[in-house]
Residue, then its C-alpha position, 0 to 999 in steps of 0.5 A: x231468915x235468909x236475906x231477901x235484898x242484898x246491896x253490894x258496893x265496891x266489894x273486889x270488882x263489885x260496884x254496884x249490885x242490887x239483888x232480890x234473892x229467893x228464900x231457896x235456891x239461888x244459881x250464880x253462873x258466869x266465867x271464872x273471875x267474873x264475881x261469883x265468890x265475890x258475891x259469896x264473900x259478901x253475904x258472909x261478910x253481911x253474917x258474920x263480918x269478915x270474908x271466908x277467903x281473908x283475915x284482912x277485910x280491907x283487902x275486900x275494898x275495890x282497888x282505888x276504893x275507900x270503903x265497901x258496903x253491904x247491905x242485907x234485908x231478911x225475908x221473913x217478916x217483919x224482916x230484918x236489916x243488917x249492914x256492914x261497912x269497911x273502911x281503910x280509914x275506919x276498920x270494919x262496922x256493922x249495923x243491925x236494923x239502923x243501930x250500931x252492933x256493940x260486936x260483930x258477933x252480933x251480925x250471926x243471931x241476926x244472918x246465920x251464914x255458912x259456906x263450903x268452898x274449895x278451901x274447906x278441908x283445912x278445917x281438918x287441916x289447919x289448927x284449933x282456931x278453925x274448929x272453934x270458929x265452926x263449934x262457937x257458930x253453933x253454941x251462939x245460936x243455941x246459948x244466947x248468952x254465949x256472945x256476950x260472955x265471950x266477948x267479956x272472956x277476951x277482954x279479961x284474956x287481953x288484961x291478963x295477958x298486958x299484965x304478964x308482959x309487964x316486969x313485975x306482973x303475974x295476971x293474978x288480978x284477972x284469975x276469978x274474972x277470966x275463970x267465971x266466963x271461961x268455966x261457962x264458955x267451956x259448959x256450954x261447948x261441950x253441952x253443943x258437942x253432945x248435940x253434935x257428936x252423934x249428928x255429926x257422925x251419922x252424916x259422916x257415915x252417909x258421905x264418906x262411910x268413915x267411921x270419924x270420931x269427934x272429940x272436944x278439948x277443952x283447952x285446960x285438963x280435965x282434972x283441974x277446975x280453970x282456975x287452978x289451971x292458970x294458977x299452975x301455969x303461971x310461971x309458963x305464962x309469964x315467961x311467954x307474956x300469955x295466957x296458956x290454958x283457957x277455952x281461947x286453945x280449945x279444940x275439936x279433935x277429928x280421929x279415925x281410928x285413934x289417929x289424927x283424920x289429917x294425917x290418914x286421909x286423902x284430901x276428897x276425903x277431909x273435904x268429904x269429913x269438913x262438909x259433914x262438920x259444916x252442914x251438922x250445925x246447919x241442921x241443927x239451926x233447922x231443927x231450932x226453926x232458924x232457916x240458915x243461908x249456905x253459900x257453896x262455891x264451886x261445890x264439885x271440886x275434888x269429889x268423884x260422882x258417887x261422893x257428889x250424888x251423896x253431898x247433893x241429896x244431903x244438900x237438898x233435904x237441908x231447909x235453907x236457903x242456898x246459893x250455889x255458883x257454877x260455870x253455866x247457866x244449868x248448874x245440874x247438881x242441885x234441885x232446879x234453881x228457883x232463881x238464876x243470875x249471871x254474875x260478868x265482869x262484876x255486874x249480876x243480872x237475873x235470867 
């Protein structure tokens, strides 16, 4: 399932690139800031609609540009079109196999697409929206109503949330509704965290020996059904103007040794702990037969030899397609590249 055709227009110093990828391994080499993360953003745009380095997708646009595009095709047959169109003037959409996407959720069932970049332990760092993101990419592929009732799930949290703010308004309305999708979001995470939990840890334990435990809260508690929840929190909601309980605060909790993983170790090592998170639901895509695409960029950053052999052994047992960027044109850390490009000043060639 991983792209075959690639087409990038006007995306940062991109302008015009077309490419046809291998199925397995990719190697992106030229000098810093030539366009290698560039052409990572790109695909993870086309996958999932946004950039893995800006919550601002216009910010993607080459400047003097008014729009960029991109433009995927799968590799597997009959293959799939997929393509991503943002705007200044427009926002962001997307289009799969020539009709519109009614939410770019849509684009992941269509381009399964993860990354490891040197950002990727604020994963541990940073708050529950990151680790949602990681658990939701997950359950998407294994519930495929999951999508759907999400997208119902924020409208109705937008709903109720408008009637907090209002003078006389409690969001009662929206209760039942927000509760019947929510009781199922929450259901089907924690039926994903079961697959994950022991996986998870199991690959944790060969990068980094850490003995790590992953918790999942669930973002109301565990006594109460949901419903009642909101009706507890009420008169907090309303002074605040938001909704306080529901699946949209859930977290993952990442522990060693009953306390916060953030707070007890070194950045090589959350780095070590977020690829683990990263890679978990990459394998269990496989095991689905779903060939997801990972994109790694500059993948030896802050690891020390031992740590790096172990990530890279991990990496190519994985049946994905995979590109990977490097300052040479011999990247030497993973498998030998079935396809190499050069990527300068914002135009890629293959070697």
């Amino acid at each position: 399932m991983g792209i075959g055709e690639l087409t990038v227009e006007d995306l940062r110093c991109l302008r015009g690139v077309q490419l046809v990828l291998h199925p397995r391994h990719n190697l992106l080499w030229g000098a810093n800031g030539s366009g290698k993360t560039s052409l990572l953003e790109a695909l993870f745009l086309l996958g999932r609609g946004r950039s893995f380095r800006t919550r601002n997708s216009e910010r993607l646009i080459r400047h003097g540009g008014s729009q960029l595009t991109v433009f995927g095709r799968t590799d597997r047959t009959p293959s799939f079109a997929v393509g991503v169109q943002v705007s200044r003037v427009g926002g962001t959409v997307a289009r799969i196999n020539g009709a519109p996407a009614a939410t770019l959720t849509e684009l992941s069932q269509a381009f399964p697409v993860q990354v490891i970049d040197p950002a990727v332990h604020k994963l541990l760092e940073e708050g529950g929206h990151r680790r949602r993101r990681w658990l939701d990419w997950a359950v998407f592929h294994v519930e495929p109503q999951f999508g759907a009732a999400w997208t119902r799930y924020t409208r109705t949290l937008k709903q109720r949330n408008a009637a907090l703010r209002q003078p006389d308004g409690d969001g009662a309305p929206w209760d039942t509704e927000l509760t019947r999708w929510g009781e199922s979001i929450a259901a089907w995470r924690e039926q994903v965290m079961r697959l994950v939990q022991p996986a998870c840890a199991q690959l944790v334990q060969r990068l980094s020996g850490l003995p790590v435990e992953l918790h999942y809260r669930r973002g109301w508690p565990a006594d109460l059904s949901l419903l009642e929840a909101l009706q507890t929190s009420r008169d907090r909601d309303r002074l605040r103007g938001a909704t306080q309980m529901g699946p949209h605060r859930a977290d993952v909790l990442v522990r060693l040794d009953g306390r916060p993983a953030r707070e007890v170790l070194s950045r090589g090592q959350q780095k070590l702990i977020a690829i683990a998170l990263t890679l978990t639901p990459v394998e269990l895509l496989a095991d689905r037969a779903v060939t997801p695409t990972l994109l790694l960029d500059d993948p030896a950053a802050e690891l020390d030899t031992i740590h790096l052999e172990r990530f890279i052994a991990e990496v190519n047992r994985l049946p994905c397609q995979l590109l990977s960027t490097s300052l040479h044109a011999r990247g030497g850390l993973f498998s030998a590249p079935d396809r190499v490009f050069h990527v300068e000043q914002g135009a890629v060639r293959p070697v």
